[in-house]
C-alpha positions in Angstrom: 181.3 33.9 16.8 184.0 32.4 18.5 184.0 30.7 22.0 186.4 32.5 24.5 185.6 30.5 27.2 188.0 27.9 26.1 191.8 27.9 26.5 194.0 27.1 23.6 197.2 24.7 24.8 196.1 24.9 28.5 199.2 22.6 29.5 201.6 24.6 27.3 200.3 28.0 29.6 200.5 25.8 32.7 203.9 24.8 32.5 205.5 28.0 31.0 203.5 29.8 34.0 205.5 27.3 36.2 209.0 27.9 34.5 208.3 32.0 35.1 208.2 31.0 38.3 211.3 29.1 38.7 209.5 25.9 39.2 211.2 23.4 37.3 211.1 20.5 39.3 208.9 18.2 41.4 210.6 19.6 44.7 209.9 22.7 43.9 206.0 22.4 42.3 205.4 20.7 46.4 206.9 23.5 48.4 205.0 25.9 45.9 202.0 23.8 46.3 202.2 23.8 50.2 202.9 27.5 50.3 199.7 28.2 48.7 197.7 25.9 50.9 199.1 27.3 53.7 198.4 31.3 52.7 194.7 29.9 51.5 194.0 28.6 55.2 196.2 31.8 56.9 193.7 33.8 54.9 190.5 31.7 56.2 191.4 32.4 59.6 192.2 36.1 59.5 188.6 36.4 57.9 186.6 34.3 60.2 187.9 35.2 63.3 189.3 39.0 62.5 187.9 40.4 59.4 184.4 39.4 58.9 183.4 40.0 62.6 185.1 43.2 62.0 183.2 43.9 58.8 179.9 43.0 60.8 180.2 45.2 63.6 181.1 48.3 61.1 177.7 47.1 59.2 179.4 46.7 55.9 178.7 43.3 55.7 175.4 41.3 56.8 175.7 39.6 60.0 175.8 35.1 59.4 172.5 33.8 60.9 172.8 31.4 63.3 172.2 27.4 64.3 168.6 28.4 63.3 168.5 30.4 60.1 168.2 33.9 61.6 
């Protein structure tokens, strides 16, 4: 049986993934890299201060506990 959990030529994929995108130099890997950060922590803060309290009030999701457990 063969392992799938593996990747064959994982920085072949990588880079021809970056070349799809038009990333084909250093300047360009940064501004894609800092893009992404900045939607990753845009995200955190829509769900932690809009979404999740949202979700909790709705009951769809289970309310955080507080400082003590609860």
């Amino acid at each position: 049986m063969e392992d799938r959990t593996q990747i064959s030529i994982p920085m072949a994929k990588l880079i021809s993934v970056w070349v799809a995108f038009g990333i084909t130099s250093w300047e360009k890997a940064a501004a894609a890299a800092a893009f992404f950060y900045s939607a990753l922590l845009i995200s955190e803060w829509f769900w932690k201060k809009i979404w999740r309290p949202a979700f909790e009030r709705f009951g769809w999701i289970k309310p955080k506990g507080g400082a003590d457990g609860e």
